[in-house]
C-alpha positions in Angstrom: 353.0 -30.7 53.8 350.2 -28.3 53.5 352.2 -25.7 55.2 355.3 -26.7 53.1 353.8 -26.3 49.8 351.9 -22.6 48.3 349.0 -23.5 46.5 348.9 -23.2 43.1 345.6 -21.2 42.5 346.2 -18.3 45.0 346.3 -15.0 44.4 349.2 -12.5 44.6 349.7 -9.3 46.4 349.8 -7.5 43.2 347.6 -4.2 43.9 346.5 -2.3 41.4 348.1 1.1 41.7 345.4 3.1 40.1 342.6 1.2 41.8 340.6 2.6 44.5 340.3 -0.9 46.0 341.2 -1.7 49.5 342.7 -4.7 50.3 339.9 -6.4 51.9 337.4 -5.4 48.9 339.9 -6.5 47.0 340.5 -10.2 48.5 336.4 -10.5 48.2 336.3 -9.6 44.7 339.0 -12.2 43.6 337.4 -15.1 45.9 334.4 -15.1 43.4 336.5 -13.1 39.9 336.4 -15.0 36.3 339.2 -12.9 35.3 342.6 -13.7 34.8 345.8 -11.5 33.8 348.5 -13.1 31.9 351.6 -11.8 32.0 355.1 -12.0 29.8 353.6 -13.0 26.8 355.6 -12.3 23.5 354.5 -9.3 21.5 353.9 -11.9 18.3 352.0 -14.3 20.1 348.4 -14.1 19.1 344.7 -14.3 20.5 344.0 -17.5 18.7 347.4 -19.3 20.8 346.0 -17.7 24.0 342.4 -19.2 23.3 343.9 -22.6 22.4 346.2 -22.8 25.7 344.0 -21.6 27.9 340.4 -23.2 26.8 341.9 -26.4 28.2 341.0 -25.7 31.3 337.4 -24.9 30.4 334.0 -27.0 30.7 331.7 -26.1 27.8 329.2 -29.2 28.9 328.8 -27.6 32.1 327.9 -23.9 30.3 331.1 -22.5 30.9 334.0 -21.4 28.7 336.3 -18.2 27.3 334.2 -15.5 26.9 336.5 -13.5 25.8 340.0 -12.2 25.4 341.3 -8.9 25.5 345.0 -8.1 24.0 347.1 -6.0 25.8 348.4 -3.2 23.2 350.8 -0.6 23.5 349.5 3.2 23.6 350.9 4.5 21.0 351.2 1.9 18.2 347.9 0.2 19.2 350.0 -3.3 18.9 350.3 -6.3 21.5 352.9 -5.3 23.8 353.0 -8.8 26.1 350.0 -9.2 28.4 346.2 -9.8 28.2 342.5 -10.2 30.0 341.3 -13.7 29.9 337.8 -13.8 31.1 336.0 -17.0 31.8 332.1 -18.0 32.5 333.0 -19.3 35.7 335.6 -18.5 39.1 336.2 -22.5 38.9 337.4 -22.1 35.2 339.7 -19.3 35.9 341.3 -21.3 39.2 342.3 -24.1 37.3 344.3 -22.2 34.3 345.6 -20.1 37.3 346.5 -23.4 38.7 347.7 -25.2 36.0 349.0 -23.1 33.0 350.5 -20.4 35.0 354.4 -21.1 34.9 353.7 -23.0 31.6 355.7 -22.6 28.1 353.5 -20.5 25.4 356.0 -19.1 22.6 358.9 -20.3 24.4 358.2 -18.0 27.0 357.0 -18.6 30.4 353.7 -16.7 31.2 352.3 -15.8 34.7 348.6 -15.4 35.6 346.9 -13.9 38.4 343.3 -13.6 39.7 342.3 -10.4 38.4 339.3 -7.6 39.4 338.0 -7.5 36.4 338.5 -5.7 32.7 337.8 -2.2 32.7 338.1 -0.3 29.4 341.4 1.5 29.1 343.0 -1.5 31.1 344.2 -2.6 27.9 346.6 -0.1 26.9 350.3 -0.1 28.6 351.2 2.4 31.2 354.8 3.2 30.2 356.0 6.4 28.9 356.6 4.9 25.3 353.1 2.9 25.4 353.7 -0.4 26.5 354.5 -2.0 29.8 355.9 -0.1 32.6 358.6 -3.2 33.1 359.6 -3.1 29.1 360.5 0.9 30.3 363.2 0.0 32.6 364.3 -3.2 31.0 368.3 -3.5 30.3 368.9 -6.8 28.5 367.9 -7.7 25.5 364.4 -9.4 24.3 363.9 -10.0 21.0 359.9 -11.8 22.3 359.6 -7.9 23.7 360.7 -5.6 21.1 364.8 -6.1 21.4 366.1 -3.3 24.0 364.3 -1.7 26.7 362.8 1.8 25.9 365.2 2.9 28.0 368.0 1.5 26.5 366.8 2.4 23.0 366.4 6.4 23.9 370.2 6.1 24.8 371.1 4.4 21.8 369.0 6.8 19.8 370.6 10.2 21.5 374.1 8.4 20.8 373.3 8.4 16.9 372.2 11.5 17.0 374.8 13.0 19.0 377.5 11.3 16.5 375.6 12.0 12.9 375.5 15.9 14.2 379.2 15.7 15.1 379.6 14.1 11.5 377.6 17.6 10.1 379.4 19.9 12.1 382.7 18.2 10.8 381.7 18.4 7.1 381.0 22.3 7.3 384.3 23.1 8.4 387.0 24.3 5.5 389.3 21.5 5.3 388.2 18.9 8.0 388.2 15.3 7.4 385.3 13.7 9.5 385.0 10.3 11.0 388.4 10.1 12.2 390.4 12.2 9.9 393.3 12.1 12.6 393.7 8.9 12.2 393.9 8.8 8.6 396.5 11.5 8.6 397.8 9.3 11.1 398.6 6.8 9.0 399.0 8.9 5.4 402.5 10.3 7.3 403.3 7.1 8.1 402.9 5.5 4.5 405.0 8.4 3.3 407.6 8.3 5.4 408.4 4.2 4.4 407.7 5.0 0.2 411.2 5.6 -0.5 413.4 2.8 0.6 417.2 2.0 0.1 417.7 -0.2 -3.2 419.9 -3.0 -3.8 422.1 -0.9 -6.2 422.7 1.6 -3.3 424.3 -0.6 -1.1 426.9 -3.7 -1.7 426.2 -7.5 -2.4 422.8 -7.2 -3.3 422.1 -5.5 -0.3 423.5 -6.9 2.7 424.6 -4.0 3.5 428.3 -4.2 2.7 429.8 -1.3 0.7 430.6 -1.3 -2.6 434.1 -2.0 -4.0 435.7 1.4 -4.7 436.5 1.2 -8.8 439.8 3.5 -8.7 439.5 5.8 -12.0 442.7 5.1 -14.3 445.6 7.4 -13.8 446.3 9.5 -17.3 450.0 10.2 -16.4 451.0 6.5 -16.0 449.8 5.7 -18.9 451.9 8.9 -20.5 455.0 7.1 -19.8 
């Protein structure tokens, strides 16, 4: 069953792409790390949640604890933008939240932690070209826990309101043009004036049901003469 079943509190393969770390160092450094990373986190969930959820883990009595959180923010806004540091006292400490509160609900969102290196400063700022998260970059669907639409997907929509509100200008300076669809309101003026003037009852027989009407003969004057 052992070979059926991953443990719970082993690393991943995640590498660190702008560490100089080899693998091996690396694999020594998280067999004895009190650092996790925690991953998918909503950008409105706060420092105080994270230090509830994840001091369960902890034992104070035996001198160990959070020592402290660090907030993942975005680069540019210097908000949260959905990950943090948690460092612990002790490796033990950090195993068992990796063990049990990765894959856990925290803001109706499942979070993921890892074993990390260790906090560096500058760690804590997102590495996508908008500031946050390289992932939130490429992202199509929508996440209202991660700012709505991926940057991405916002540029696009941006450039598409732009293109549109400078068509809208270049409309307005033209002599005589109607923007915003002024074809189709000409459209539809030629087609309300063409249906303004209809046939009345009085121009055709029998209130209209299209019979003729009865030819009144005009009285002849040299009949009467006689």
């Amino acid at each position: 069953m052992a070979h059926i079943v991953a443990s719970l509190d082993q690393p991943s393969n995640y590498k660190d792409s702008q560490s100089r770390l080899d693998r091996q160092t690396q694999a020594e450094i998280l067999s004895k790390t009190s650092t996790l990373y925690v991953g998918n986190l909503s950008f409105y969930t706060t420092e105080e949640q994270i230090y509830e959820l994840f001091s369960k883990c902890t034992t104070p009595e035996d001198g160990g604890g959070i020592k402290r959180i660090i907030m993942g923010l975005d680069r540019n806004t210097r908000t949260p933008c959905g990950f943090c540091f948690v460092e612990y006292y002790t490796h033990a400490e950090a195993l068992a939240c990796l063990r049990y509160i990765s894959g856990t609900k925290l803001d109706e969102r499942i979070i993921r932690c890892d074993l990390d290196v260790g906090y560096k400063d500058g760690r804590q700022f997102g590495r996508g070209k908008s500031g946050g998260q390289v992932r939130d970059e490429h992202r199509q669907d929508y996440d209202p826990g991660r700012g709505g639409w991926g940057a991405q997907a916002q540029r696009m929509e941006m450039e598409r309101r732009r293109e549109v509100e400078e068509r809208y200008h270049d409309a307005q300076d033209v002599p005589g043009a109607v923007a915003g669809g002024g074809g189709d309101w000409k459209a539809e003026h030629a087609q309300t004036s063409t249906l303004k003037r209809q046939r009345s009852p009085e121009d055709e027989g029998e209130g209209g049901r299209g019979e003729p009407r009865a030819r009144v003969d005009e009285p002849d004057h040299d009949t009467n003469r006689m």
